[in-house]
N, C-alpha and C positions, 0 to 999 in steps of 0.2 A: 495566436491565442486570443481568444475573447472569454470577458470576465462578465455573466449576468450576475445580476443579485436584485431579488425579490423587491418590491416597494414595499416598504416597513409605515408603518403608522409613527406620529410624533412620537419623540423620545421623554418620557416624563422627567420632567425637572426634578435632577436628583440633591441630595444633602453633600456637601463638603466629607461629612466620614463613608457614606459611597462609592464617592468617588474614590477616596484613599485604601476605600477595602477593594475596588474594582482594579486599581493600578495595582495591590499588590499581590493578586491573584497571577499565577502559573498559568499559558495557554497549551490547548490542549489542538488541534488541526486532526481533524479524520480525514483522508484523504479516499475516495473511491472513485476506481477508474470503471467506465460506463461503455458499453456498447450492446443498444438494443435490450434493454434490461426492463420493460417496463412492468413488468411481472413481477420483480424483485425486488428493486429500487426502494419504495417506499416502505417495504420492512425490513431492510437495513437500517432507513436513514429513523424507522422509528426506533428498534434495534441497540441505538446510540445510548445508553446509561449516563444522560444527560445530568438530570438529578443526582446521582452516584460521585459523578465526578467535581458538579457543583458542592457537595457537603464536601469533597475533600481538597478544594479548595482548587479548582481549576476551571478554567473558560472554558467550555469545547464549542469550537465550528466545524459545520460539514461542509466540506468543499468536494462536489460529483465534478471529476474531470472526463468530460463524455467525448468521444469518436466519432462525432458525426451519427447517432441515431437516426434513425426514419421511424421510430414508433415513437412513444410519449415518457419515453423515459427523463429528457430532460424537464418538460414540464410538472410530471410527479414530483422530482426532485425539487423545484420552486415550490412546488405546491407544500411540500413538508417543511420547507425553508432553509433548504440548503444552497449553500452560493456553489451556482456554477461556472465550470471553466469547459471550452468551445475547444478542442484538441483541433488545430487544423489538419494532421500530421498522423498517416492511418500506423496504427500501433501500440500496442501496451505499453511498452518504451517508450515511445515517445510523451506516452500519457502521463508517467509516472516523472520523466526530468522536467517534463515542463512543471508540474505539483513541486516538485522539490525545488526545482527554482523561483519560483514565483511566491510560494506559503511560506511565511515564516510562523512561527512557534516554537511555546517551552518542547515541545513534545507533540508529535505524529504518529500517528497510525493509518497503515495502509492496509484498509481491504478490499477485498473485491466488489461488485455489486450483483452476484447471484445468490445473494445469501446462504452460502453454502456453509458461512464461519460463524462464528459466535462472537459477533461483534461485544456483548455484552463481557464479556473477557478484558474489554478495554483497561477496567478499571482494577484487576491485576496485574496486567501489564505496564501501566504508568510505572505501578507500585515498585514493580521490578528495575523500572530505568532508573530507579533510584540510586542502585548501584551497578547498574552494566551501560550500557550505548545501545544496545539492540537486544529487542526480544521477537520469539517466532513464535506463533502458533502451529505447536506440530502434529499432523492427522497422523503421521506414523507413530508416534508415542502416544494417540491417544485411543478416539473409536470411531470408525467411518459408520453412518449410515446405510442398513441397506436399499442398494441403488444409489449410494453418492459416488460411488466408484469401482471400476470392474477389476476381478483379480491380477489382470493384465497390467492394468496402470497401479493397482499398488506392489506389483513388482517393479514397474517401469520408475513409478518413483523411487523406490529404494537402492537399487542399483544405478541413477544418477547422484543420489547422496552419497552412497558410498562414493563412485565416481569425486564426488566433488573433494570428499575427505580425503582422500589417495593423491588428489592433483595438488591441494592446498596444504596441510597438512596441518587441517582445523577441523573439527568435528562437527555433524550438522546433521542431524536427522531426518529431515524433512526440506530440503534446497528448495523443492519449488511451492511452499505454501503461498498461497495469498494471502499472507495475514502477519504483518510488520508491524513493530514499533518503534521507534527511533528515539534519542534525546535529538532536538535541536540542532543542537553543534558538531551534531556528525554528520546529519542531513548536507549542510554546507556542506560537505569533506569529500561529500562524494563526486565523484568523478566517473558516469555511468555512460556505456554504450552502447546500450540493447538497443535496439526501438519497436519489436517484438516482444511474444513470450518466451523470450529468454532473459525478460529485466530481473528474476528473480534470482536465477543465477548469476549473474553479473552486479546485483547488492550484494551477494553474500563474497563472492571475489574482492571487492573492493570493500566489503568488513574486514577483510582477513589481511590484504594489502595495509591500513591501515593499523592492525593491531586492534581492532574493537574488539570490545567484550561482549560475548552474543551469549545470551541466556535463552528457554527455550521450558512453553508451558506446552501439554495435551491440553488438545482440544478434543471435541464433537463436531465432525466433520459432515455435513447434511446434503443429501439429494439435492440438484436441482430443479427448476419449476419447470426450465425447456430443457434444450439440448445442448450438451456441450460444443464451447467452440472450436475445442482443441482436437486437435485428431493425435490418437498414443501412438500410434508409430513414428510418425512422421516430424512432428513436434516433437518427442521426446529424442529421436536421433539429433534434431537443428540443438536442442538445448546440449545434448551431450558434446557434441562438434563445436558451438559455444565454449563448453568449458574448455576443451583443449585446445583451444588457440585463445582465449583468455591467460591460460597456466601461460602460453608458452610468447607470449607478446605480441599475436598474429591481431590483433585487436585493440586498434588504439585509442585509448580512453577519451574520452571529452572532456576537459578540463575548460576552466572558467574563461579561457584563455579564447580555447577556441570555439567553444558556444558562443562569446561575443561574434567573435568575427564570421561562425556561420551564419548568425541573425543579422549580422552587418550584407552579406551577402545576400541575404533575401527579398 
């Protein structure tokens, strides 16, 4: 993992009450994982209801965890001023526990970086951590775009959520959205093993392991700029085969334990 972060201009020398409103502000971490987005990137990361969030009293940073681009995706991301993190390690998965391990915050939200989500949601989404652990953006409860998804995959997603509700025996609408919210203190709790696009399903296993309280807004689900990365057949069989060796213990968690000692190995 490599951490850049923009070169910032002097810091203005602030007042003693500043400083005391600045400590007792709530952080907020956007987390978006990144591969070859440079077409999207920069209106996500503008996207961010930065202003919104500051009146209600919270810090937000954008942290782009990218995969190794070959286009200018990580540079756009500097350029908008979000600190980025250098994913050595090819996969969603992996993008997303390294974000989880490394960012701390009051509160996280994970989206994608094709702007396909309504990043701008963020700021009922906090609202809702208020009193749950986890909130979803879900495109099945709410309106897909035409051209954000073919009839195919919005069957293909619904019968993996069913799937996931019949293996767990928690309700979820929407398993594989891109678009999370976290408190803090569950972020830590998690114990994730995807390193693919199956990290989605494998948060919501390990919500449910756990006992978190998963709350769940509609969204507007939007086209994207290119092509998608995912193939539905294919990927949605790995996710659904995912889930059933997740249920049944064929998948052993990565726990603090031994994320140490794998990083010790390396």
């Amino acid at each position: 993992m490599r951490l850049d972060q923009r070169e910032k201009s002097p810091v203005p020398q602030t007042t003693s009450t500043d400083q005391r409103t600045s400590e007792a502000m709530e952080t907020v971490a956007v987390i978006i994982p990144t591969l070859n987005e440079e077409r999207s990137i920069g209106k996500v990361i503008d996207g961010v209801p930065m202003a919104d969030l500051l009146r209600d009293g919270f810090k937000t940073t954008v942290y782009v965890v990218d995969g190794h681009s070959t286009d200018d995706t990580r540079e756009i991301a500097v350029e908008k001023g979000a600190h980025t993190i250098l994913e050595e390690r090819k996969g969603k998965g992996w993008a997303i526990q390294t974000a989880f391990k490394s960012i701390t915050a009051d509160y996280a939200i994970m989206v994608d970086g094709d702007n396909t989500y309504p990043i701008e949601k963020a700021t009922e989404m906090i609202s809702l951590l208020k009193t749950n652990d986890v909130v979803i953006g879900s495109r099945l409860k709410g309106t897909i775009e035409p051209g954000a998804m073919t009839k195919l995959n919005v069957v293909g997603n619904a019968l993996l959520s069913l799937l996931a509700w019949t293996l767990f025996g928690a309700h979820i609408s929407d398993v594989c959205t891109g678009f999370w919210a976290y408190r803090g203190e569950a972020i830590r709790r998690l114990e994730l093993a995807a390193r693919g696009f199956e990290i989605e399903a494998d948060m919501f296993a390990e919500c449910v392991r756990m006992g978190l309280r998963i709350a769940e807004i509609p969204i507007t689900y939007r086209a994207r700029d290119d092509q998608p990365k995912l193939s539905s057949l294919r990927d949605g069989l790995k996710i659904g085969a995912f889930l059933f060796r997740r249920r049944f213990g064929q998948i052993k968690r990565r726990t603090r334990a031994s994320r140490g000692e794998a990083e010790g190995a390396d």
